[in-house]
PDB file of the backbone (N, CA, C, O) and the ligand in Angstrom, with CONECT records:
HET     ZN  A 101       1
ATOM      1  N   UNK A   1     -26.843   3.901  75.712  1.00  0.00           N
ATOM      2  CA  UNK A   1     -27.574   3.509  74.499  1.00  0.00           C
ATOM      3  C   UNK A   1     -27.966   2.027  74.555  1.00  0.00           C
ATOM      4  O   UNK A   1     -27.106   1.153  74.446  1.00  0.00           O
ATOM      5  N   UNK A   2     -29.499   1.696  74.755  1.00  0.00           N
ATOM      6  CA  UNK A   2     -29.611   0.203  75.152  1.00  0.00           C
ATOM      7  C   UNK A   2     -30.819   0.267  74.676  1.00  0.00           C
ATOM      8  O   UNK A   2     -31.727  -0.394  75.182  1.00  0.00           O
ATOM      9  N   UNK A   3     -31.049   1.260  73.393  1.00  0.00           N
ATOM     10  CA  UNK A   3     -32.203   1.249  72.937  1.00  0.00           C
ATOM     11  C   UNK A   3     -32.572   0.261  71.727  1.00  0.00           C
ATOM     12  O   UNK A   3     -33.562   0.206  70.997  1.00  0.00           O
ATOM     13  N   UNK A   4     -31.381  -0.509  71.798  1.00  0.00           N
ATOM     14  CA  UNK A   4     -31.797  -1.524  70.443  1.00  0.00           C
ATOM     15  C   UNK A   4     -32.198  -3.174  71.213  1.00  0.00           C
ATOM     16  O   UNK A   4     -32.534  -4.243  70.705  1.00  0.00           O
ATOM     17  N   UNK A   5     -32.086  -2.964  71.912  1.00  0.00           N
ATOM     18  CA  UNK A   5     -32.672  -4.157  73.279  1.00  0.00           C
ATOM     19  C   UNK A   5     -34.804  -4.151  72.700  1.00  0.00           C
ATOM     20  O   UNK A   5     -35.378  -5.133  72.230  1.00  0.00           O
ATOM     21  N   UNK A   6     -35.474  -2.733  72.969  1.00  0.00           N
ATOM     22  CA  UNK A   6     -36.734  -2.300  72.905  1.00  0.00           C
ATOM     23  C   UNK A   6     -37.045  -2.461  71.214  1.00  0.00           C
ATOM     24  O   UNK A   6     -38.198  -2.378  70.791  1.00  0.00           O
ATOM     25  N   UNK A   7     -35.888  -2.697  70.319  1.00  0.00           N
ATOM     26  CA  UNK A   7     -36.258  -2.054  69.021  1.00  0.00           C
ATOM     27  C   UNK A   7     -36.879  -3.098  68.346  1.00  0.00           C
ATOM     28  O   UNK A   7     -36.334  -4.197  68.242  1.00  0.00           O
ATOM     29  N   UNK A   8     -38.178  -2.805  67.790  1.00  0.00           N
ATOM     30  CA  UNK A   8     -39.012  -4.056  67.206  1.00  0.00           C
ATOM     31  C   UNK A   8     -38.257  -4.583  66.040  1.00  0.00           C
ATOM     32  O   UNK A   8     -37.308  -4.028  65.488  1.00  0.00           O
ATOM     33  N   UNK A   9     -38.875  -5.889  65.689  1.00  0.00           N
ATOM     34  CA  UNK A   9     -37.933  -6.518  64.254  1.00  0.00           C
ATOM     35  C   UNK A   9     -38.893  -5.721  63.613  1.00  0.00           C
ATOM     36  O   UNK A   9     -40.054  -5.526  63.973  1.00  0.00           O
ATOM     37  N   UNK A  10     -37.978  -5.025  62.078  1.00  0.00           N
ATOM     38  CA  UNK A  10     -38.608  -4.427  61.074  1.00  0.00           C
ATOM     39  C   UNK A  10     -39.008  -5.411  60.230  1.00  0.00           C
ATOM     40  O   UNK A  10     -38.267  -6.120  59.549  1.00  0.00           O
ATOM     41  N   UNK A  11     -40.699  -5.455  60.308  1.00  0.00           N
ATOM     42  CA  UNK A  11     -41.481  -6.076  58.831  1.00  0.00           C
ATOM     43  C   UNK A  11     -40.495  -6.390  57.387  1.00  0.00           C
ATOM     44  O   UNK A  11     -41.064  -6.128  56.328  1.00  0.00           O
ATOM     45  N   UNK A  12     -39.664  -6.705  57.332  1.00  0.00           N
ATOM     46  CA  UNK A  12     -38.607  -6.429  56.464  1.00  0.00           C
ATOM     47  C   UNK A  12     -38.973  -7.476  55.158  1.00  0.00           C
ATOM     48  O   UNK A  12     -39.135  -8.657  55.468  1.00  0.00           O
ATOM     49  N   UNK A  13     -39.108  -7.118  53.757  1.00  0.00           N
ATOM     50  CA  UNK A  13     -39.974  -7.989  53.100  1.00  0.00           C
ATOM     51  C   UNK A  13     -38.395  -7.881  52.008  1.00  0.00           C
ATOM     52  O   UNK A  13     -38.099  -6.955  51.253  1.00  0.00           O
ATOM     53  N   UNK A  14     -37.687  -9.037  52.249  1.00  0.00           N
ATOM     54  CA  UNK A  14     -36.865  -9.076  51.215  1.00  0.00           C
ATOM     55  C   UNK A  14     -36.444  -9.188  49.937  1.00  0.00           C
ATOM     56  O   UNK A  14     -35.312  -9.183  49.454  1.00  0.00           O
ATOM     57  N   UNK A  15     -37.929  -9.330  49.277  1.00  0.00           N
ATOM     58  CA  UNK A  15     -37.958  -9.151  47.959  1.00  0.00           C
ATOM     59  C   UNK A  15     -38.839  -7.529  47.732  1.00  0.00           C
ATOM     60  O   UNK A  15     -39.546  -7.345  46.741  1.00  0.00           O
ATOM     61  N   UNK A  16     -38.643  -6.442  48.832  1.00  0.00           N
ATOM     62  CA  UNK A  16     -38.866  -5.399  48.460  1.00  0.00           C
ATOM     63  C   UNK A  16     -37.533  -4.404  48.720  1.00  0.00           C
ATOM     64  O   UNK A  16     -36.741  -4.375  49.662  1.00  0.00           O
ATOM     65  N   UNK A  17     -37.619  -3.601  47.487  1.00  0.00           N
ATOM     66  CA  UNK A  17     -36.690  -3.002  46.838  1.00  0.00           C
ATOM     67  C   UNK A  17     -36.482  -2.458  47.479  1.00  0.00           C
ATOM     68  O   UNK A  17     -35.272  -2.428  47.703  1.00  0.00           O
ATOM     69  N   UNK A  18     -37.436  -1.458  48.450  1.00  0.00           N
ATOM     70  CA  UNK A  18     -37.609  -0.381  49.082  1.00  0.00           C
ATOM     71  C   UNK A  18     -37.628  -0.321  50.415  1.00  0.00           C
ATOM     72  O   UNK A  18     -37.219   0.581  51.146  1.00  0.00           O
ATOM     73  N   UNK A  19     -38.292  -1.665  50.770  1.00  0.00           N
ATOM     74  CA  UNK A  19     -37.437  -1.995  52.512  1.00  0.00           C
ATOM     75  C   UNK A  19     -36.228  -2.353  52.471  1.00  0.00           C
ATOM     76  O   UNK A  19     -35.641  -1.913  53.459  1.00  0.00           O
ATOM     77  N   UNK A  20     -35.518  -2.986  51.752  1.00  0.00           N
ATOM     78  CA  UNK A  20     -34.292  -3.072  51.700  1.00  0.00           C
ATOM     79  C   UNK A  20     -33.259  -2.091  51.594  1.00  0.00           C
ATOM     80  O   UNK A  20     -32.137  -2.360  52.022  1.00  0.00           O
ATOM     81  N   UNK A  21     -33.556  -0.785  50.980  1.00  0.00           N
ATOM     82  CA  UNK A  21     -32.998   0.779  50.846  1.00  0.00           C
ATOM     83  C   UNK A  21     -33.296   1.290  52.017  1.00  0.00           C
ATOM     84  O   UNK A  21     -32.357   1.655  52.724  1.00  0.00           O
ATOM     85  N   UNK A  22     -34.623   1.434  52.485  1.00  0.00           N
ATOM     86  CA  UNK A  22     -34.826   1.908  53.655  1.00  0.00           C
ATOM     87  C   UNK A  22     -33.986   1.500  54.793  1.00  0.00           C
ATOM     88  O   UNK A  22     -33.239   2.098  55.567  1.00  0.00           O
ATOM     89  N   UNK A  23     -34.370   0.249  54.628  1.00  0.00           N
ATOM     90  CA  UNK A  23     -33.333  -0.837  55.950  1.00  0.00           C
ATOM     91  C   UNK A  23     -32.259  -0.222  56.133  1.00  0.00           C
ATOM     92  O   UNK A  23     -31.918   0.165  57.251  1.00  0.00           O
ATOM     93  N   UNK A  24     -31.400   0.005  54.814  1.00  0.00           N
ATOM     94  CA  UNK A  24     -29.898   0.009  54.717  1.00  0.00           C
ATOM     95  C   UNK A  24     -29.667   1.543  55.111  1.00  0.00           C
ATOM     96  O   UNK A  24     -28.621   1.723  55.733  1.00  0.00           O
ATOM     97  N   UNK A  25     -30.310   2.493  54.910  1.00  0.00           N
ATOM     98  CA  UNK A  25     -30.208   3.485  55.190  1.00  0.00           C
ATOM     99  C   UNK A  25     -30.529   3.606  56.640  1.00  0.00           C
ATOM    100  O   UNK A  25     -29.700   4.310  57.217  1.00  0.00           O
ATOM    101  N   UNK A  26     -31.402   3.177  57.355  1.00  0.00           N
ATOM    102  CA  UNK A  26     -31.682   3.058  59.165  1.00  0.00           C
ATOM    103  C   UNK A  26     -30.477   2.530  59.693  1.00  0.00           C
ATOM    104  O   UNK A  26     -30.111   2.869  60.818  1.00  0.00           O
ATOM    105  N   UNK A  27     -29.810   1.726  58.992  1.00  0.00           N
ATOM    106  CA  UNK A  27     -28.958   0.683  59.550  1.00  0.00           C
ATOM    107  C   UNK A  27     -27.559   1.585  59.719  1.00  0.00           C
ATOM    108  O   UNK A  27     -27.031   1.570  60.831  1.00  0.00           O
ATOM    109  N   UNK A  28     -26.856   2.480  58.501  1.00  0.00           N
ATOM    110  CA  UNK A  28     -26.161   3.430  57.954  1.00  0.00           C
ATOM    111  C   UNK A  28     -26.520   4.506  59.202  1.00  0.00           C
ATOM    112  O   UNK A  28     -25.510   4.703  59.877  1.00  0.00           O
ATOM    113  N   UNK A  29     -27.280   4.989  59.514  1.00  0.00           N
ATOM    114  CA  UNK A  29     -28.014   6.170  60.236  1.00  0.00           C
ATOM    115  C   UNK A  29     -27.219   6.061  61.760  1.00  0.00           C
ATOM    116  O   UNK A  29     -26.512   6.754  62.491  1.00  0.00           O
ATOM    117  N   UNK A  30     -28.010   4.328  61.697  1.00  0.00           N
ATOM    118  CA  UNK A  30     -27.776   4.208  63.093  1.00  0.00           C
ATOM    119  C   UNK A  30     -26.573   4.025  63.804  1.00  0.00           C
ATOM    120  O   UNK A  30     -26.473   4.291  65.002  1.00  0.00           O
ATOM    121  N   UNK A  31     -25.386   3.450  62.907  1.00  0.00           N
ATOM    122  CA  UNK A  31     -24.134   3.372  62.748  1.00  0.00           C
ATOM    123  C   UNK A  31     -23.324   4.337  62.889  1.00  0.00           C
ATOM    124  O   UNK A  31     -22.228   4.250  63.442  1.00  0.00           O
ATOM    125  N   UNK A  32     -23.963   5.663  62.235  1.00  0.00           N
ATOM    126  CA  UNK A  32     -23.408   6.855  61.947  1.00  0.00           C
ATOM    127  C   UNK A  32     -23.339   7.369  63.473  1.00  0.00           C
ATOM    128  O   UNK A  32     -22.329   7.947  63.874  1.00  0.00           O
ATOM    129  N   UNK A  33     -24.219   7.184  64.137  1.00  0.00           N
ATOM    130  CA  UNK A  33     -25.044   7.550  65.338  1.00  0.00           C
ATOM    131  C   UNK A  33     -24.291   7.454  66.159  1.00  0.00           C
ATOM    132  O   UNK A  33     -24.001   8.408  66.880  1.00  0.00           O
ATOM    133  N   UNK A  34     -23.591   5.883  66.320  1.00  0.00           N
ATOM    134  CA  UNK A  34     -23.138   5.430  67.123  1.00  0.00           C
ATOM    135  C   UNK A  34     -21.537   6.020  67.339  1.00  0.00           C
ATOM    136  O   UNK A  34     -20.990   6.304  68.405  1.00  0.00           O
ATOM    137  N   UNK A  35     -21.015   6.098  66.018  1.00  0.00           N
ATOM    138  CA  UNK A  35     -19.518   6.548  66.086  1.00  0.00           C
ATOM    139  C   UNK A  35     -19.645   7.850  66.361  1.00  0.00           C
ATOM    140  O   UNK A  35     -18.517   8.248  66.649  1.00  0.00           O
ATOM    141  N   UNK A  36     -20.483   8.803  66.433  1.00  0.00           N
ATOM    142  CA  UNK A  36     -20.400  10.416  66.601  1.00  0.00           C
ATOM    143  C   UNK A  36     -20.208   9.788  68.070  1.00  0.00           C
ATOM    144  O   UNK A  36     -19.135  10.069  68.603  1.00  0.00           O
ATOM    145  N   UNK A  37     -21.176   8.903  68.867  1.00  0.00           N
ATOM    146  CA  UNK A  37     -21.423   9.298  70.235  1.00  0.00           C
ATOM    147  C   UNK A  37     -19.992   8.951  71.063  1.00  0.00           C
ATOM    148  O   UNK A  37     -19.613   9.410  72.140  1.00  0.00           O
ATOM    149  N   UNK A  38     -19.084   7.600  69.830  1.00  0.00           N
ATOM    150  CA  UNK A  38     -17.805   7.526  70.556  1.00  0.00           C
ATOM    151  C   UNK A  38     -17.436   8.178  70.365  1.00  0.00           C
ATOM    152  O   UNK A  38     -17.105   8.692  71.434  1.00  0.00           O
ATOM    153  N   UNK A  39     -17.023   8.955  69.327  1.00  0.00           N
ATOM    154  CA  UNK A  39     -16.342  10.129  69.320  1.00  0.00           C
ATOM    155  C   UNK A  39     -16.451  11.544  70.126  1.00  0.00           C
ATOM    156  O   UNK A  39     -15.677  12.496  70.224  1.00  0.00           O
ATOM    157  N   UNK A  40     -17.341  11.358  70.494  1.00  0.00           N
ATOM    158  CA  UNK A  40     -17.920  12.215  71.464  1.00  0.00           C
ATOM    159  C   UNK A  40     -17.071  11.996  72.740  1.00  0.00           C
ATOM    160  O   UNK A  40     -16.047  12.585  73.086  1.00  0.00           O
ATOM    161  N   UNK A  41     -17.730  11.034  73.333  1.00  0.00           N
ATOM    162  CA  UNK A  41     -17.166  10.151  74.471  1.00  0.00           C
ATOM    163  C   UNK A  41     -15.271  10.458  74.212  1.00  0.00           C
ATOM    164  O   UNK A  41     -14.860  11.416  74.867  1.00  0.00           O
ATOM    165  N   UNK A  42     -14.559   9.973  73.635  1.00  0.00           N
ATOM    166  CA  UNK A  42     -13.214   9.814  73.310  1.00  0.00           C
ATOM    167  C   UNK A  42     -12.962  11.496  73.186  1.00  0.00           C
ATOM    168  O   UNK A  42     -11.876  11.820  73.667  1.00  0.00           O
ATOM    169  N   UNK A  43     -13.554  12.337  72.773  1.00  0.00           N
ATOM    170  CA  UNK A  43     -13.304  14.135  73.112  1.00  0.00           C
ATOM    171  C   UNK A  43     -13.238  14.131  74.442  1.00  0.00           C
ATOM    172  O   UNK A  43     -12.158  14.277  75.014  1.00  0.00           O
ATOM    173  N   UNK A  44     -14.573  13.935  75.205  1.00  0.00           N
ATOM    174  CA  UNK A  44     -13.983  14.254  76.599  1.00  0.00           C
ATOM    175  C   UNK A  44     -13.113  14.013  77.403  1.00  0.00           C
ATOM    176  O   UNK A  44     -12.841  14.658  78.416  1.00  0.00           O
ATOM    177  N   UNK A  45     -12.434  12.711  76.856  1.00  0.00           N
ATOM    178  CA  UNK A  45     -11.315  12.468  77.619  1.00  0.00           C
ATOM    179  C   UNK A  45     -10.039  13.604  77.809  1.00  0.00           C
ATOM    180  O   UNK A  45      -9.332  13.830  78.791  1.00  0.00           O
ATOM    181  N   UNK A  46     -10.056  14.317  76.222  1.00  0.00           N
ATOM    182  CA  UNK A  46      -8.957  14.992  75.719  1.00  0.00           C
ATOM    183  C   UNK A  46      -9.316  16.304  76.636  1.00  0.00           C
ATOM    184  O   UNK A  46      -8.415  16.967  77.148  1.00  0.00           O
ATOM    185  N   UNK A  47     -10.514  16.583  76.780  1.00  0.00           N
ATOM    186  CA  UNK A  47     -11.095  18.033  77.329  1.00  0.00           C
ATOM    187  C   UNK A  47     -10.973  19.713  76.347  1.00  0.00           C
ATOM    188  O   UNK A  47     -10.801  20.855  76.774  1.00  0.00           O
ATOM    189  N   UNK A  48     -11.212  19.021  74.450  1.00  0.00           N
ATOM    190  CA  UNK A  48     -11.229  20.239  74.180  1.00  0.00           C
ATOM    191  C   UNK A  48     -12.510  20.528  73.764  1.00  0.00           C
ATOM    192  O   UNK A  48     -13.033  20.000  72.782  1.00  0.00           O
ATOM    193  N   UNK A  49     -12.999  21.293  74.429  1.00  0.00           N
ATOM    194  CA  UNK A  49     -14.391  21.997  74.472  1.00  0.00           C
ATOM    195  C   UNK A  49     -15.070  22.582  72.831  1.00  0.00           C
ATOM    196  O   UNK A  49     -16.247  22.759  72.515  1.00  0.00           O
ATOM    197  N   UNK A  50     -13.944  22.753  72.107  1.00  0.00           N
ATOM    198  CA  UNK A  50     -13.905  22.975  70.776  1.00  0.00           C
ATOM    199  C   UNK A  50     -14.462  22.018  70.133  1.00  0.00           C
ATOM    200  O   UNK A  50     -15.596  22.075  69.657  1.00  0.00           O
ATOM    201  N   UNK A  51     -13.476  20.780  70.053  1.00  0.00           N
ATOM    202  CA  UNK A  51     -14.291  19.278  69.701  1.00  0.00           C
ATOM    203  C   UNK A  51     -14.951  19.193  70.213  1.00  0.00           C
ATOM    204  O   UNK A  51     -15.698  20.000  69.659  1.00  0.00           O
ATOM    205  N   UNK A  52     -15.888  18.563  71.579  1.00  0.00           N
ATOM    206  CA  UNK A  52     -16.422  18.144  72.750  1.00  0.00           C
ATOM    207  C   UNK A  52     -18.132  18.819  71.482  1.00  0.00           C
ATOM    208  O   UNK A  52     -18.937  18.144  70.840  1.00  0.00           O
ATOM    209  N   UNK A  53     -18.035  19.969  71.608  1.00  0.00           N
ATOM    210  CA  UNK A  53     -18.825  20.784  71.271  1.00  0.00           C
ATOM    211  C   UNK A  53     -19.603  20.452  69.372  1.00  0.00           C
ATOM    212  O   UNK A  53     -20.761  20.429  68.956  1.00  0.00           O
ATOM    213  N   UNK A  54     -18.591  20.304  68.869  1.00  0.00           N
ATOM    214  CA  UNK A  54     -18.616  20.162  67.244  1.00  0.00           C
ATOM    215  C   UNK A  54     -19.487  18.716  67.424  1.00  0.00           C
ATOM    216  O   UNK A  54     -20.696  18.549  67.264  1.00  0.00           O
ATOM    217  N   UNK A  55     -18.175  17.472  67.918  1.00  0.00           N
ATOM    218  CA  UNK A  55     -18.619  16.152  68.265  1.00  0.00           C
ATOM    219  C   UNK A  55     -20.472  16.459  68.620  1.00  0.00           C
ATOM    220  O   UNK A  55     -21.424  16.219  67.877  1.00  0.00           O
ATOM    221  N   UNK A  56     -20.471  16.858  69.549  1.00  0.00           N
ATOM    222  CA  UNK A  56     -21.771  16.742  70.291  1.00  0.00           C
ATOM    223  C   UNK A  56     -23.070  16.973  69.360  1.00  0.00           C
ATOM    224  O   UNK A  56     -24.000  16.170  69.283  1.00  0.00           O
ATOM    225  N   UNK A  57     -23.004  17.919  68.825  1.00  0.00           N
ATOM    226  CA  UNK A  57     -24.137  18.277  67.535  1.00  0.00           C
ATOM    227  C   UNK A  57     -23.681  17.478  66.097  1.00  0.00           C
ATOM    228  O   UNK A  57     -24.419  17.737  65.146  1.00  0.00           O
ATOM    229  N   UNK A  58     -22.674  16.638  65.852  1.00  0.00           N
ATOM    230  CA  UNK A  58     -22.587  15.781  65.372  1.00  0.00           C
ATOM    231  C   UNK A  58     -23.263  14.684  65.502  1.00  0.00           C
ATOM    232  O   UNK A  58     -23.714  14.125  64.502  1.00  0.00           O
ATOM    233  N   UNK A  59     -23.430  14.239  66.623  1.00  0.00           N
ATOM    234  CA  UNK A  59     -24.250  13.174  67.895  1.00  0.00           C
ATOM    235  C   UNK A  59     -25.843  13.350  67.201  1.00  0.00           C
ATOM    236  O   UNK A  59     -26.457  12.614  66.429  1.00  0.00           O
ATOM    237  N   UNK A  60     -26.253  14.813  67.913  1.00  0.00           N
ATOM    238  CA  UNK A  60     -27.511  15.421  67.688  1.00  0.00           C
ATOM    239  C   UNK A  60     -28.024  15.050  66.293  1.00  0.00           C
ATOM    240  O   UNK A  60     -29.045  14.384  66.125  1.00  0.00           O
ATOM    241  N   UNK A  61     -27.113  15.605  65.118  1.00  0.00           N
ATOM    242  CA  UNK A  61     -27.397  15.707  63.726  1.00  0.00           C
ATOM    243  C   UNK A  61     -27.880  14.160  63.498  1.00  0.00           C
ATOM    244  O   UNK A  61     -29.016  13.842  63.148  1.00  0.00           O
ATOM    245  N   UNK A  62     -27.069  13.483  63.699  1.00  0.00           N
ATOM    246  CA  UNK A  62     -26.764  11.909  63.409  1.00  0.00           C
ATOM    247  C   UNK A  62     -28.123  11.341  64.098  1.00  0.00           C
ATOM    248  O   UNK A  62     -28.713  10.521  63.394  1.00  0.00           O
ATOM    249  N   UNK A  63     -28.693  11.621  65.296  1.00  0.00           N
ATOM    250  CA  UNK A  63     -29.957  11.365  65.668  1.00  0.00           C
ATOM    251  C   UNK A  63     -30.995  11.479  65.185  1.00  0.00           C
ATOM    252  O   UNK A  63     -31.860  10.623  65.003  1.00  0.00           O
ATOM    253  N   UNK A  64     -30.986  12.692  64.908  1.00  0.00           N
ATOM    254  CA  UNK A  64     -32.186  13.392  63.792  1.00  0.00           C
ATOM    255  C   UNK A  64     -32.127  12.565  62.833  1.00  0.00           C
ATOM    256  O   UNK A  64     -32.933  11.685  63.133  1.00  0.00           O
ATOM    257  N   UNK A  65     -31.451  12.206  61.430  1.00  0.00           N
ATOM    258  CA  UNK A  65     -30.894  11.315  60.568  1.00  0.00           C
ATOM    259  C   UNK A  65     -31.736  10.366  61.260  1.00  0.00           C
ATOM    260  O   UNK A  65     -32.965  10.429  61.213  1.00  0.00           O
ATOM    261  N   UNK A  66     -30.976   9.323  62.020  1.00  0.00           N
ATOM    262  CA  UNK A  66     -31.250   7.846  62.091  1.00  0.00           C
ATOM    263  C   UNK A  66     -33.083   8.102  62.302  1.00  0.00           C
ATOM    264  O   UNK A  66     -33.829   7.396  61.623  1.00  0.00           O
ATOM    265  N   UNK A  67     -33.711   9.183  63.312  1.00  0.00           N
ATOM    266  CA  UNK A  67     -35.200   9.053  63.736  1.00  0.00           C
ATOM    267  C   UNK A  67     -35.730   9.187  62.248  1.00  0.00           C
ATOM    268  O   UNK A  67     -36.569   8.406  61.798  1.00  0.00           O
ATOM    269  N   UNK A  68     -35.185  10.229  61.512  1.00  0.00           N
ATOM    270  CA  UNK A  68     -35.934  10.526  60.170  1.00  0.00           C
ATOM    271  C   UNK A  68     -35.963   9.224  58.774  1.00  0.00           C
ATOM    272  O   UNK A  68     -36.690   8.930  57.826  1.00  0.00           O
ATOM    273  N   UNK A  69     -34.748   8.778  59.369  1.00  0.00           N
ATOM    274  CA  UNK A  69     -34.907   7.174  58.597  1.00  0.00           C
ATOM    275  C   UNK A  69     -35.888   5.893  59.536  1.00  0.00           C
ATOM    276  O   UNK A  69     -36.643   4.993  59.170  1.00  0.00           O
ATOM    277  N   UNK A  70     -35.637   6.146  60.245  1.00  0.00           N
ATOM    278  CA  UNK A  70     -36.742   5.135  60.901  1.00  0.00           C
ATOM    279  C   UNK A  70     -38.055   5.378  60.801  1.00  0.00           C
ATOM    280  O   UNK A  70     -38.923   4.507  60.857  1.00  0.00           O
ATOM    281  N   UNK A  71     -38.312   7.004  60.595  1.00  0.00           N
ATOM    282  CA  UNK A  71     -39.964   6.723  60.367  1.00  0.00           C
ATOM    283  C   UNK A  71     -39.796   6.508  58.909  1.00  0.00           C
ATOM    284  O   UNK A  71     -40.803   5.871  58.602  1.00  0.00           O
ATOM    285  N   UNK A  72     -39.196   6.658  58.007  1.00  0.00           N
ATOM    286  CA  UNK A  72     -39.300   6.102  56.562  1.00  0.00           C
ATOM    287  C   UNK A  72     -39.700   4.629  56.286  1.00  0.00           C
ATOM    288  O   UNK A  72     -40.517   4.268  55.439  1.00  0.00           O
ATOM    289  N   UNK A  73     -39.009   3.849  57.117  1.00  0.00           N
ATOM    290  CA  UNK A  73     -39.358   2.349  57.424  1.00  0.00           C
ATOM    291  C   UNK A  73     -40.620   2.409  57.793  1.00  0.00           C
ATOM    292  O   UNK A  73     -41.463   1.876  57.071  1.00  0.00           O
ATOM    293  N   UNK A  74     -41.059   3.169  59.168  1.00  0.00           N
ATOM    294  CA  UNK A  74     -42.188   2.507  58.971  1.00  0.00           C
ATOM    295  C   UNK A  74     -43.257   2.679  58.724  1.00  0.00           C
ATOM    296  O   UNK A  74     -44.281   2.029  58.934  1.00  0.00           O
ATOM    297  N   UNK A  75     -42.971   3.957  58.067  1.00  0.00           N
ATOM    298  CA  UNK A  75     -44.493   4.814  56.872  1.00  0.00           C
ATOM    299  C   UNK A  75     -44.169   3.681  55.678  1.00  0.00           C
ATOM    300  O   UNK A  75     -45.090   3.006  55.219  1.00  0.00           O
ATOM    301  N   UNK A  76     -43.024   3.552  55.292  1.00  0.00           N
ATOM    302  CA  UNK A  76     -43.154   2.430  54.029  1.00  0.00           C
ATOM    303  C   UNK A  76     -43.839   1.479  54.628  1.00  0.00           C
ATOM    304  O   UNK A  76     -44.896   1.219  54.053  1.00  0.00           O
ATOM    305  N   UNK A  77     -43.525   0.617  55.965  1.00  0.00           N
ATOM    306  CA  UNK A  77     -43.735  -0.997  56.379  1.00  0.00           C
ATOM    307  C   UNK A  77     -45.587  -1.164  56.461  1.00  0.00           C
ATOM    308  O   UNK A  77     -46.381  -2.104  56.499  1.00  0.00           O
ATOM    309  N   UNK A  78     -45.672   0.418  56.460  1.00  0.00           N
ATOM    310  CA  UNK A  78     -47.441   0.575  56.864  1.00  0.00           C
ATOM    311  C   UNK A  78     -47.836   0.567  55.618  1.00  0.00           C
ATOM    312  O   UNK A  78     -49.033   0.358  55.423  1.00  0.00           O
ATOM    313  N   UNK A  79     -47.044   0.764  54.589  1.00  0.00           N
ATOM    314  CA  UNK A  79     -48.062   0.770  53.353  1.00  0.00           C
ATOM    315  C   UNK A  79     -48.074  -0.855  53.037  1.00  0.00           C
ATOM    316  O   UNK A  79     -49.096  -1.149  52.417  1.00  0.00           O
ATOM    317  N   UNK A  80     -47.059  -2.191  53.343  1.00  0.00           N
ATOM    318  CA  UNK A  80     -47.384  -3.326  53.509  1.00  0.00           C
ATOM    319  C   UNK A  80     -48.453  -3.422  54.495  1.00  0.00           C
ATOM    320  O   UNK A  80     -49.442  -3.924  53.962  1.00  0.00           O
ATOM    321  N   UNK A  81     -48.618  -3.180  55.545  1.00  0.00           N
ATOM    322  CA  UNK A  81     -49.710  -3.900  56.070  1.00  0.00           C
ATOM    323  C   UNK A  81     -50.759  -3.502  55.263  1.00  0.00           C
ATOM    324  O   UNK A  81     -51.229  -4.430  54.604  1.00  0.00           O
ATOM    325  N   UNK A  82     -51.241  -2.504  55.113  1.00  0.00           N
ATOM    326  CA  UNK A  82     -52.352  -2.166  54.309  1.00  0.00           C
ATOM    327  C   UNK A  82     -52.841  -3.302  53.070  1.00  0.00           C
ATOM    328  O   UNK A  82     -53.912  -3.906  53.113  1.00  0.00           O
ATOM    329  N   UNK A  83     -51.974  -3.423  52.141  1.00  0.00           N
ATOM    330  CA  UNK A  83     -52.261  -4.208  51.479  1.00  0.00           C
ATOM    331  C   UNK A  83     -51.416  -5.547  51.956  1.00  0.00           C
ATOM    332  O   UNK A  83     -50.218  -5.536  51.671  1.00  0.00           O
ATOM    333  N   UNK A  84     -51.812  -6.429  52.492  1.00  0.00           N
ATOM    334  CA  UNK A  84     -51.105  -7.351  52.851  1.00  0.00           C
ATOM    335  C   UNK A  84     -51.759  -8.692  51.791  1.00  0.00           C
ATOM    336  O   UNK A  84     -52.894  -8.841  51.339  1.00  0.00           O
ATOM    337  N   UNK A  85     -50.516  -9.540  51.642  1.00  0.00           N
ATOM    338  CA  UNK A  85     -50.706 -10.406  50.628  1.00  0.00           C
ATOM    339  C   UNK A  85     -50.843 -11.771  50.640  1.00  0.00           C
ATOM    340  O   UNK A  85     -50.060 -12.540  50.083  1.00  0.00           O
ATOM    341  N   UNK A  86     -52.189 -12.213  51.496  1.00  0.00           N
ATOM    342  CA  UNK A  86     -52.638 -13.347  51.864  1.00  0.00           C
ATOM    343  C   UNK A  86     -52.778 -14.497  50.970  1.00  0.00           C
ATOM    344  O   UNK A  86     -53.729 -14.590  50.194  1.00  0.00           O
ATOM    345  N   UNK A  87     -52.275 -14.973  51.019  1.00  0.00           N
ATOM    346  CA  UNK A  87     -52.352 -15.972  50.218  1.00  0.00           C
ATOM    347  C   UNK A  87     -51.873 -16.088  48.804  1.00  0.00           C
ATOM    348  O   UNK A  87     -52.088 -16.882  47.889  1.00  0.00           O
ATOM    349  N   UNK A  88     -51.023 -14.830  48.980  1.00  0.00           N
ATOM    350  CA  UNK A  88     -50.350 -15.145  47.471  1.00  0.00           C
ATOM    351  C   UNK A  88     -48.203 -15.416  47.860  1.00  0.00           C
ATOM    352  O   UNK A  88     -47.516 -15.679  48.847  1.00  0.00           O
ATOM    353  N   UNK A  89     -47.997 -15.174  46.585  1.00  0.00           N
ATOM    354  CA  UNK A  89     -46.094 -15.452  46.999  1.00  0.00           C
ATOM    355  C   UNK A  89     -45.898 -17.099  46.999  1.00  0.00           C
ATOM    356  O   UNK A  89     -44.793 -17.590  47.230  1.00  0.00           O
TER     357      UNK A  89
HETATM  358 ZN    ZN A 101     -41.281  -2.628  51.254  1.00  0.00          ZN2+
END
């Protein structure tokens, strides 16, 4: 996992309500993401195929999640560019 090396800075407009929810929820997602995959990792050591298995689509689920929050960011971040606010603030 060395995909946050590639990951652009999010447009992040801190006096919006809603990038800031969004944010926190990508951020939550991605977190979530991360502990399934140790946990994952830390099953195989044990070798029960039972866990190994549960863990693993835990992993999966948690992926889905974090991608489905990330395009939320940046279908919201696109409705800033659209109207972008030149010269005001
Ligand atoms: Zn926003």
């Amino acid at each position: 996992m060395v995909e946050n090396k590639s990951e652009p800075d999010f447009p992040q407009r801190q006096d919006c309500e809603e990038c800031n929810r969004l944010w926190t929820t990508y951020t939550l997602a991605t977190r979530q993401q991360l502990e399934a995959i140790v946990a994952q990792e830390a099953a195989l050591q044990t070798g029960d195929v039972e866990k190994i298995k549960a863990l693993k689509e835990a992993a999966v689920e948690a992926g889905r999640s974090k991608a489905l929050a990330r395009k939320a960011v940046w279908d919201h971040a696109a409705t800033h560019a659209k109207t972008k606010l030149q010269g005001q603030g």
